[in-house]
Biopython code that builds the backbone (N, CA, C, O; Angstrom):
import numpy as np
from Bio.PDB.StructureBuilder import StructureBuilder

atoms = [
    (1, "UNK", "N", (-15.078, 10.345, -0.509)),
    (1, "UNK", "CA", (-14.991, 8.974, -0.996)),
    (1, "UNK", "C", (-14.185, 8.119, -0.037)),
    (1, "UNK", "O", (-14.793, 7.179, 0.474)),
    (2, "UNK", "N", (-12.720, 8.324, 0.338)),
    (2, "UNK", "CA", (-12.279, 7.678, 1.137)),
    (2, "UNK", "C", (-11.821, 8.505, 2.172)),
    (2, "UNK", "O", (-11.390, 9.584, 1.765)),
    (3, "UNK", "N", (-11.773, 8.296, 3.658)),
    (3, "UNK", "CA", (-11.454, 8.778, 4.713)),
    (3, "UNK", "C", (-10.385, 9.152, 5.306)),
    (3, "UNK", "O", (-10.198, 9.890, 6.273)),
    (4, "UNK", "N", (-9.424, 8.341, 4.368)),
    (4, "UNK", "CA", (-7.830, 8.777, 4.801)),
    (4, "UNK", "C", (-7.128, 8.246, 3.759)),
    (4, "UNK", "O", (-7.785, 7.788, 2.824)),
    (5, "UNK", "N", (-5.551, 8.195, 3.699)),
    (5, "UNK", "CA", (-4.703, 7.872, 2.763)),
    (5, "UNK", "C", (-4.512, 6.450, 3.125)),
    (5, "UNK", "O", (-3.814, 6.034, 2.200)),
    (6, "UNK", "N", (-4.658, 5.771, 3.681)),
    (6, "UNK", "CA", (-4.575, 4.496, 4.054)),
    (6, "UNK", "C", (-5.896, 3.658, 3.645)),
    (6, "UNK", "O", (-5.777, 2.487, 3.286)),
    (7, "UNK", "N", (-6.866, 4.145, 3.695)),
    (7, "UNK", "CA", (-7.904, 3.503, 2.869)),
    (7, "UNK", "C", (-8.040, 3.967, 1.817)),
    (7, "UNK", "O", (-8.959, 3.532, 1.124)),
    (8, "UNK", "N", (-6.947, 5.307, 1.164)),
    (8, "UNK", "CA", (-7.160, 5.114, -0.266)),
    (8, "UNK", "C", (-6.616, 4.021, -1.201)),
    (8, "UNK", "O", (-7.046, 3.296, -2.097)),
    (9, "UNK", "N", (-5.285, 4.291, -0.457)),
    (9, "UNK", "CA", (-3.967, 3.418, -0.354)),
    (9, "UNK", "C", (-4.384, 2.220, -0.738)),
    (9, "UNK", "O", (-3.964, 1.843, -1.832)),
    (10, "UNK", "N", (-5.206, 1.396, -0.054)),
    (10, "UNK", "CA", (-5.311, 0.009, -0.001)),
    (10, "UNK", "C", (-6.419, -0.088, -1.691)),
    (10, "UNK", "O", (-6.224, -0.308, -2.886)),
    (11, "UNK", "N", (-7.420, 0.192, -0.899)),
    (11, "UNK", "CA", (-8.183, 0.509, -2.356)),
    (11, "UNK", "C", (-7.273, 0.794, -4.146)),
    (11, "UNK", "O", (-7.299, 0.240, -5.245)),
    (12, "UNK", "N", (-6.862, 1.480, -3.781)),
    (12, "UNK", "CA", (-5.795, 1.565, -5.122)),
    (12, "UNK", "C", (-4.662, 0.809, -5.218)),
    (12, "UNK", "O", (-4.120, 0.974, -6.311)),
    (13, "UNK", "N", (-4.160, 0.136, -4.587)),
    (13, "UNK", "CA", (-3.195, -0.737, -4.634)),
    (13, "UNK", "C", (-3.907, -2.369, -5.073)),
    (13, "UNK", "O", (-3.371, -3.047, -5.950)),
    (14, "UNK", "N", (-4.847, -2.730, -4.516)),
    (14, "UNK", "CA", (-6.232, -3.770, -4.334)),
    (14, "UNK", "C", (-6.336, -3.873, -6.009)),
    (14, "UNK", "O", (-6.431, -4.816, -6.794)),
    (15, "UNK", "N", (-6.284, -2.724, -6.116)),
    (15, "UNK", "CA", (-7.140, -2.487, -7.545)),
    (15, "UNK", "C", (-5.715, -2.941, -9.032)),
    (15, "UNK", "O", (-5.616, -3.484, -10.132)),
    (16, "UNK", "N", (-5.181, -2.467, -8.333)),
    (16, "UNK", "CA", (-3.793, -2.528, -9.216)),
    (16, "UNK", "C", (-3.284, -4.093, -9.293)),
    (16, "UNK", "O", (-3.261, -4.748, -10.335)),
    (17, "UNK", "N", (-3.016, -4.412, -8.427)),
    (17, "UNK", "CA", (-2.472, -5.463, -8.144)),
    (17, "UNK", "C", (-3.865, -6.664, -8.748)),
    (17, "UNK", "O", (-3.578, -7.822, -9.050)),
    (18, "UNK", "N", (-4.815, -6.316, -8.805)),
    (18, "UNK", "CA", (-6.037, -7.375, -9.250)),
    (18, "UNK", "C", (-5.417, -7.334, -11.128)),
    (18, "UNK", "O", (-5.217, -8.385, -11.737)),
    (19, "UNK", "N", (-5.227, -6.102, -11.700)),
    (19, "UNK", "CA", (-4.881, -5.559, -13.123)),
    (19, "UNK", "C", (-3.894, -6.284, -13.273)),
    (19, "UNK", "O", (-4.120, -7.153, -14.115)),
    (20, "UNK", "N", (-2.498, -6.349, -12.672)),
    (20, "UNK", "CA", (-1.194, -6.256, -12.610)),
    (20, "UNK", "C", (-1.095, -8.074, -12.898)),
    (20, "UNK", "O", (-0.100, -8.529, -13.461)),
    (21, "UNK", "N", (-2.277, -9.024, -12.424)),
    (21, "UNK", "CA", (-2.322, -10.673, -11.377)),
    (21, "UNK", "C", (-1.271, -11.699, -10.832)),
    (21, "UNK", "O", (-1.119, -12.917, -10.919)),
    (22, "UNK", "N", (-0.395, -10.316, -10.034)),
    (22, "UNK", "CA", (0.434, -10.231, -9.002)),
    (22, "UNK", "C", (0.702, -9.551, -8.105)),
    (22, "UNK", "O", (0.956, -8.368, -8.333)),
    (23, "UNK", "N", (0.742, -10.085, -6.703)),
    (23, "UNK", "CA", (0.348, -9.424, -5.531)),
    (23, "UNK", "C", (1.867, -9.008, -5.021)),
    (23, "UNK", "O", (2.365, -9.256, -3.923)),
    (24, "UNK", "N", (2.501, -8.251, -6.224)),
    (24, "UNK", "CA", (3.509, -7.703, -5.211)),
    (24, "UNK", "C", (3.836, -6.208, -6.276)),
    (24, "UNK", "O", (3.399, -6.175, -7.427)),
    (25, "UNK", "N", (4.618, -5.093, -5.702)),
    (25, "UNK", "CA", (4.923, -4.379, -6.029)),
    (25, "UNK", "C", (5.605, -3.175, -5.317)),
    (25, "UNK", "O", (5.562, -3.030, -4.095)),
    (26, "UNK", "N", (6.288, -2.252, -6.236)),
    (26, "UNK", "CA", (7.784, -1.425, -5.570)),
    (26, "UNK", "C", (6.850, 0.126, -5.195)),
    (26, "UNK", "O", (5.831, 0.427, -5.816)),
    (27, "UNK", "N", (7.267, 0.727, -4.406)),
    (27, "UNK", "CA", (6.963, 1.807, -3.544)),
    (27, "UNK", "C", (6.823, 2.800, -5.064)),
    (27, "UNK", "O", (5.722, 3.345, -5.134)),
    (28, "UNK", "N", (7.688, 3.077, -6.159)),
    (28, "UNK", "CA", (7.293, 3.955, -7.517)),
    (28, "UNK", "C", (6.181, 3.297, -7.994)),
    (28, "UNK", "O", (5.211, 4.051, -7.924)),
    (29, "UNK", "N", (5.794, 1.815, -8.620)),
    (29, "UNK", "CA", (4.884, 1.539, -8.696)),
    (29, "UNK", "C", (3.016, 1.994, -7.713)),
    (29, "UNK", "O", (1.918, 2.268, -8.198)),
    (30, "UNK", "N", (3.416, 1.888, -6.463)),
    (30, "UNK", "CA", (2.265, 2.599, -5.833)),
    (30, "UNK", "C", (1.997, 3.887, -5.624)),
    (30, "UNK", "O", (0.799, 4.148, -5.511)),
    (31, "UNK", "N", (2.773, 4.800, -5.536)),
    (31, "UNK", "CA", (3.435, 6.103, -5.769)),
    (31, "UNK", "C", (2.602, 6.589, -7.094)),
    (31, "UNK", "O", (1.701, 7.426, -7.117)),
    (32, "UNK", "N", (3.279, 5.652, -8.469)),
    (32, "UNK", "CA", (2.341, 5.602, -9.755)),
    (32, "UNK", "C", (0.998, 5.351, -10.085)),
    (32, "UNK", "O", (0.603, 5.667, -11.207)),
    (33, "UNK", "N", (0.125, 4.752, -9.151)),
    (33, "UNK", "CA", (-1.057, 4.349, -9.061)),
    (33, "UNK", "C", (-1.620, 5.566, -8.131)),
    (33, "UNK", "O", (-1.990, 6.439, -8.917)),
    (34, "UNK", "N", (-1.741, 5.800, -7.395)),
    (34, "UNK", "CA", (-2.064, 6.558, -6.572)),
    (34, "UNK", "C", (-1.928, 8.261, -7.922)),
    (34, "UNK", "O", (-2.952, 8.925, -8.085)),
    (35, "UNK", "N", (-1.138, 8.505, -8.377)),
    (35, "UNK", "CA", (-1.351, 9.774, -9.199)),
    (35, "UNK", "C", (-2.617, 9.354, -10.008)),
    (35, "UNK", "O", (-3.785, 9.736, -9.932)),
    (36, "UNK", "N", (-1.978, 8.409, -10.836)),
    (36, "UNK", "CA", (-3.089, 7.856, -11.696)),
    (36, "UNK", "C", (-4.948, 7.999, -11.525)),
    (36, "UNK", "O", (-5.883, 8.299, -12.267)),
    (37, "UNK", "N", (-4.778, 7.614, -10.190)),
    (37, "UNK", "CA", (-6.268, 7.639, -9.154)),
    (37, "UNK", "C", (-6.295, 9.099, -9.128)),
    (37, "UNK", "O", (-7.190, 9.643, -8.481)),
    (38, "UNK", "N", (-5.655, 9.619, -9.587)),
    (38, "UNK", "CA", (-5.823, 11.212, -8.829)),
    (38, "UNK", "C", (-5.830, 11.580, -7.752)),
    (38, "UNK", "O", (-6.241, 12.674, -7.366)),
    (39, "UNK", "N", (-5.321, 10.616, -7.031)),
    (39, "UNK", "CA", (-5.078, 11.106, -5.319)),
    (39, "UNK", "C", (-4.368, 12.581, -4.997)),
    (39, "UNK", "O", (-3.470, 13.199, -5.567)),
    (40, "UNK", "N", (-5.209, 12.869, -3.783)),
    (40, "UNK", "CA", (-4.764, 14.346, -3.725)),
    (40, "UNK", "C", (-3.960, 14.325, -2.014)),
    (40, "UNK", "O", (-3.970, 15.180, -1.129)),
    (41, "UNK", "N", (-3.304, 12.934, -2.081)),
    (41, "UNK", "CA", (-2.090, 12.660, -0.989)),
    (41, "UNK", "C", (-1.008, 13.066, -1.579)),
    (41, "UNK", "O", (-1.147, 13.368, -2.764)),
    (42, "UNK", "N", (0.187, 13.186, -1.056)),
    (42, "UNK", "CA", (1.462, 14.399, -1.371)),
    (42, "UNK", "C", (2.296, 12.245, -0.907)),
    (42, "UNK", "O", (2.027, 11.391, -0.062)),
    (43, "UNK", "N", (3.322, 12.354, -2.107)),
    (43, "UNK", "CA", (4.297, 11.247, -2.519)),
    (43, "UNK", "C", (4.800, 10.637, -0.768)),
    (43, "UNK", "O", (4.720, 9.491, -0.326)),
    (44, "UNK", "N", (5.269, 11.795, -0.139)),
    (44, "UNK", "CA", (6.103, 11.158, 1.143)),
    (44, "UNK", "C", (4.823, 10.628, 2.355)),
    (44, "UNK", "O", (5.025, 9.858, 3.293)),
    (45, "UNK", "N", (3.394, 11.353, 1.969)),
    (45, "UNK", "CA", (2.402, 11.001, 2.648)),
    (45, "UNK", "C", (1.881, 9.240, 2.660)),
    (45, "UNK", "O", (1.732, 8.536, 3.659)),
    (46, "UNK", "N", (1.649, 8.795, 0.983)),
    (46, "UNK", "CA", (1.568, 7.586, 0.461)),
    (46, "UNK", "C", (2.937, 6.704, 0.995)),
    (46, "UNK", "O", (2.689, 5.805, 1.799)),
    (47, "UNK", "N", (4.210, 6.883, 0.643)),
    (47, "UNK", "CA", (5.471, 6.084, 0.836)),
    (47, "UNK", "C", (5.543, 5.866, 2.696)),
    (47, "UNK", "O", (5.865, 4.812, 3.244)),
    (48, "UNK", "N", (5.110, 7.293, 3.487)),
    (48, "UNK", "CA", (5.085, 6.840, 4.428)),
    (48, "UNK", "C", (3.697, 5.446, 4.724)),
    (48, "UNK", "O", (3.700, 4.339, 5.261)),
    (49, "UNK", "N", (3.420, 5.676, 4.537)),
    (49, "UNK", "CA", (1.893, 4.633, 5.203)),
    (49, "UNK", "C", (2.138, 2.933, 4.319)),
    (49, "UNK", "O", (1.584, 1.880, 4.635)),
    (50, "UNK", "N", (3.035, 3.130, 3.291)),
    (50, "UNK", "CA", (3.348, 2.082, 2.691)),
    (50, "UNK", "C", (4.388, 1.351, 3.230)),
    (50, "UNK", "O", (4.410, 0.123, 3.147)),
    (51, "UNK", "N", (5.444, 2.139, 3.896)),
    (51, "UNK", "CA", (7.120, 1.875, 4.106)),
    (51, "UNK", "C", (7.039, 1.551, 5.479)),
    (51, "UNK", "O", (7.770, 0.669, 5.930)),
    (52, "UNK", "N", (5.908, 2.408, 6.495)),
    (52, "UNK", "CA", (5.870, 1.807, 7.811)),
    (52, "UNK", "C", (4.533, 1.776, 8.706)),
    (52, "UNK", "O", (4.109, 0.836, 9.379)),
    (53, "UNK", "N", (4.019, 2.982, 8.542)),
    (53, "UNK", "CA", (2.633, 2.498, 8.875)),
    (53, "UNK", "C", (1.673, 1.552, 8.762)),
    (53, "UNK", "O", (0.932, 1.201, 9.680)),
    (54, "UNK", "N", (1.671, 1.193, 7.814)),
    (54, "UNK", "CA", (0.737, 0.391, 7.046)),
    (54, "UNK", "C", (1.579, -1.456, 7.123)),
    (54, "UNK", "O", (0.932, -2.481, 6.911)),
    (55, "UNK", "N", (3.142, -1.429, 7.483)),
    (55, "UNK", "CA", (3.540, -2.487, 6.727)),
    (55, "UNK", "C", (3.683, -3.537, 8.108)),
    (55, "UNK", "O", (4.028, -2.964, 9.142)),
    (56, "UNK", "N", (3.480, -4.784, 8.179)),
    (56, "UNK", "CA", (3.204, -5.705, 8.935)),
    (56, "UNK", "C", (4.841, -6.115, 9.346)),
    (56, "UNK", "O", (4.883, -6.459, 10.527)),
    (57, "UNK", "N", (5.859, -6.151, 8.838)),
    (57, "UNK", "CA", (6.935, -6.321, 8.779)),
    (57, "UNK", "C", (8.432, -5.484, 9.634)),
    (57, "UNK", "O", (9.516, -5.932, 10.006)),
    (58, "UNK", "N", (7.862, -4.225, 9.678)),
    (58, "UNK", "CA", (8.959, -3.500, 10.222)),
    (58, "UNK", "C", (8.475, -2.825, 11.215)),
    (58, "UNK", "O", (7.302, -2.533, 11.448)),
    (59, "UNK", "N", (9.751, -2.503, 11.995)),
    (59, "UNK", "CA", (9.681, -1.947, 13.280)),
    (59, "UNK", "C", (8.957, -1.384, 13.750)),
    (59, "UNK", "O", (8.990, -0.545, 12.850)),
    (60, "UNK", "N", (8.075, -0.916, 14.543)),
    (60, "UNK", "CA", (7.092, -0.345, 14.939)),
    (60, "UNK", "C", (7.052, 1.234, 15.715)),
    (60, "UNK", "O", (6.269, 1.299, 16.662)),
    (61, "UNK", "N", (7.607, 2.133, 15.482)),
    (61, "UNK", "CA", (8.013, 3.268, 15.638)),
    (61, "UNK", "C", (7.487, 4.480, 16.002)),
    (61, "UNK", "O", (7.942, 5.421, 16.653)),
    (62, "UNK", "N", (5.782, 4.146, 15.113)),
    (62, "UNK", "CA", (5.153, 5.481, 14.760)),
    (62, "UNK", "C", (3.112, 4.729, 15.453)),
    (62, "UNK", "O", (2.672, 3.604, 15.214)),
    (63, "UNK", "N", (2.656, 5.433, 15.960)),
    (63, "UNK", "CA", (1.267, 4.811, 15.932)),
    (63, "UNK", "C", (-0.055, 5.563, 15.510)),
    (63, "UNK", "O", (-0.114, 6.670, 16.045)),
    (64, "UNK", "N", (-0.985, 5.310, 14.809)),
    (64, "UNK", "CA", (-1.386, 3.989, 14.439)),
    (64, "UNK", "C", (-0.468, 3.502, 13.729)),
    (64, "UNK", "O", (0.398, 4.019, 13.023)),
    (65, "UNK", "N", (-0.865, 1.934, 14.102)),
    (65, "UNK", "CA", (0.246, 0.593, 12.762)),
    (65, "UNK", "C", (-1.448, 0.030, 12.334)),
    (65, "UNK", "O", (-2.509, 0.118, 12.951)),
    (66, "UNK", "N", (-1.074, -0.587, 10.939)),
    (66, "UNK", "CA", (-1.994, -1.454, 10.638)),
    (66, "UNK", "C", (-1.143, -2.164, 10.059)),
    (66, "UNK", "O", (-0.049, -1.615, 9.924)),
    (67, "UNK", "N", (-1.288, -3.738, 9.450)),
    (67, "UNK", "CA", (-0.888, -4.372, 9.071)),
    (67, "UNK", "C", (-1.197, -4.711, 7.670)),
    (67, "UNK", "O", (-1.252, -5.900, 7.357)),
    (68, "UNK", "N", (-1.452, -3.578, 6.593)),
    (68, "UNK", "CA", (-2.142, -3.975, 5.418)),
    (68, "UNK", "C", (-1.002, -4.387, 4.237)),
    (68, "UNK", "O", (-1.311, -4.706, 3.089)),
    (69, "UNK", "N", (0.144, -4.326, 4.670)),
    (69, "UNK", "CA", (0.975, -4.302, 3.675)),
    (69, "UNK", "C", (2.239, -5.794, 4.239)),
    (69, "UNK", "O", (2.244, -6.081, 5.436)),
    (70, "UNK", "N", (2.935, -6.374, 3.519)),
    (70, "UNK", "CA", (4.142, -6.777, 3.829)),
    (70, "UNK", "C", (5.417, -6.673, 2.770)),
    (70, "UNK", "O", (5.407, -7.070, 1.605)),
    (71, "UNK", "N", (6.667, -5.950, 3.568)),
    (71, "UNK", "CA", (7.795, -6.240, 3.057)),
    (71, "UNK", "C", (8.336, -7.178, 2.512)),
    (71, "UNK", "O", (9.086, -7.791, 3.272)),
    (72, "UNK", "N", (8.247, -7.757, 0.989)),
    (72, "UNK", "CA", (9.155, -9.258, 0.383)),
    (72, "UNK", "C", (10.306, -9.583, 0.050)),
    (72, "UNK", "O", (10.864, -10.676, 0.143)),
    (73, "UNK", "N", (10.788, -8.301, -0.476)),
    (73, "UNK", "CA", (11.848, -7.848, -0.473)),
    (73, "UNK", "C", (12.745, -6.283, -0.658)),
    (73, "UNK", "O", (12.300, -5.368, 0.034)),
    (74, "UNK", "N", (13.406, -6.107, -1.140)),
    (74, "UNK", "CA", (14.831, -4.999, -1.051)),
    (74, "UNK", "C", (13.509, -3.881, -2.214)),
    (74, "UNK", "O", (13.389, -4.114, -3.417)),
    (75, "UNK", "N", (12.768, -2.853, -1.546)),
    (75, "UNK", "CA", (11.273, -2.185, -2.134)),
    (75, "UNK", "C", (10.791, -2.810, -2.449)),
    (75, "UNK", "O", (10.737, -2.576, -3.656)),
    (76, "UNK", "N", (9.902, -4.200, -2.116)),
    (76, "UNK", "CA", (8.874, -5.135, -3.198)),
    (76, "UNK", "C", (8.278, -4.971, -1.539)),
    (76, "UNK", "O", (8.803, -4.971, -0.426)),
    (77, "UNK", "N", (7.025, -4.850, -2.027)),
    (77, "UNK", "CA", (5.600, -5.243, -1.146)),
    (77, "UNK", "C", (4.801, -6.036, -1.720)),
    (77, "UNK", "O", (4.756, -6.203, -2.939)),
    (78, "UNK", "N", (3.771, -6.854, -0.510)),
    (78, "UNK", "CA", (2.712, -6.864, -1.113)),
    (78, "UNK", "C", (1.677, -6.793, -0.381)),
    (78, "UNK", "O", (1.887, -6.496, 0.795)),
    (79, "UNK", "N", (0.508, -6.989, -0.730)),
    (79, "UNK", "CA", (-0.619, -6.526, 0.318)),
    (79, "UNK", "C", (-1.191, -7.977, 1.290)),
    (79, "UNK", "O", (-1.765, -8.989, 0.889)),
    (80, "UNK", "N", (-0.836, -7.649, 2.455)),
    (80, "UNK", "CA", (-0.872, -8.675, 3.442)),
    (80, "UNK", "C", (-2.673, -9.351, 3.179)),
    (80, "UNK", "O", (-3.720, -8.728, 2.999)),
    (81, "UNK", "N", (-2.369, -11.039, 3.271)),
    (81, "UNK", "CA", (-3.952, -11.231, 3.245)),
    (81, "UNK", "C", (-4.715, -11.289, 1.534)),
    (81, "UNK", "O", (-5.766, -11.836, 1.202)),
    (82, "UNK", "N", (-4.039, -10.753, 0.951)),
    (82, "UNK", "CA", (-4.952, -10.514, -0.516)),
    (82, "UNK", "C", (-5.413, -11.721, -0.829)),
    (82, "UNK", "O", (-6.341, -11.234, -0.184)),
    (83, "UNK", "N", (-5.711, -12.753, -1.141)),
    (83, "UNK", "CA", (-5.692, -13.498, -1.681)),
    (83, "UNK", "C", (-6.931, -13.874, -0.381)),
    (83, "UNK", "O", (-8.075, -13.628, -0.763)),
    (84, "UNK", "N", (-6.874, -14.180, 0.423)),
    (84, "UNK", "CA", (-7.962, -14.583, 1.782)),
    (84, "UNK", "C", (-9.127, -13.690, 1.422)),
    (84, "UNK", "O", (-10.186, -14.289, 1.232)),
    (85, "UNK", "N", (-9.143, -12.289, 1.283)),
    (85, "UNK", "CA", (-9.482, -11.023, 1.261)),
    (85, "UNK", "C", (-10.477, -11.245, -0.247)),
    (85, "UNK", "O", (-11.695, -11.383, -0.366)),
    (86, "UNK", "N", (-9.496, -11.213, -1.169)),
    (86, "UNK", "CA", (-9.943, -10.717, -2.783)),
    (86, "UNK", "C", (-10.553, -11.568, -3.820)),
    (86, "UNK", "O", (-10.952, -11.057, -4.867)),
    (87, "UNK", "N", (-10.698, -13.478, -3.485)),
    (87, "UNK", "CA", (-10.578, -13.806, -3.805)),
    (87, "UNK", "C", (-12.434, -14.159, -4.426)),
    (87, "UNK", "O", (-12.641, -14.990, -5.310)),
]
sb = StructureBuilder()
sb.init_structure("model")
sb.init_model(0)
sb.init_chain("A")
sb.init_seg("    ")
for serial, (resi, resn, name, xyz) in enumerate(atoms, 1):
    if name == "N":
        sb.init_residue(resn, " ", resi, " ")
    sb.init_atom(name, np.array(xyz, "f"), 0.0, 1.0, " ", f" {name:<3s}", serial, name[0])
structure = sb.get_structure()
């Protein structure tokens, strides 16, 4: 179904956040969605791709980067673009 944890990631977060009709949310919250989905990604696998891989905002450390996510605040994300994207 999906090809990696980063396109599950988005997909289930997409999905949540459409439910939720607010585009932001904390690393347990996606963590929580992702079980829910039955994802068969392991917690530090998801938090990583959320916390830096994935996030448009912080340091750049590790590669691949994509930019699907942004840091708003002190654990609050939200998904970079949604609204351009989902609408």
């Amino acid at each position: 179904m999906y090809k990696n944890c980063r396109e599950e990631l988005l997909a289930v977060l997409t999905e949540y956040v459409k439910e939720k009709g607010e585009n932001e949310f904390t690393r347990a919250e996606a963590l929580a969605a992702m079980r829910r989905a039955g994802s068969k990604y392991k917690s530090g696998s998801v938090s990583a791709h959320l916390s830096y891989r994935c996030c448009a905002n912080v340091p750049r450390y590790y590669k691949p980067m994509y930019d699907d996510y942004e840091k708003i605040g002190d654990g609050l994300y939200r998904i970079k673009d949604y609204k351009e994207n989902n609408l």
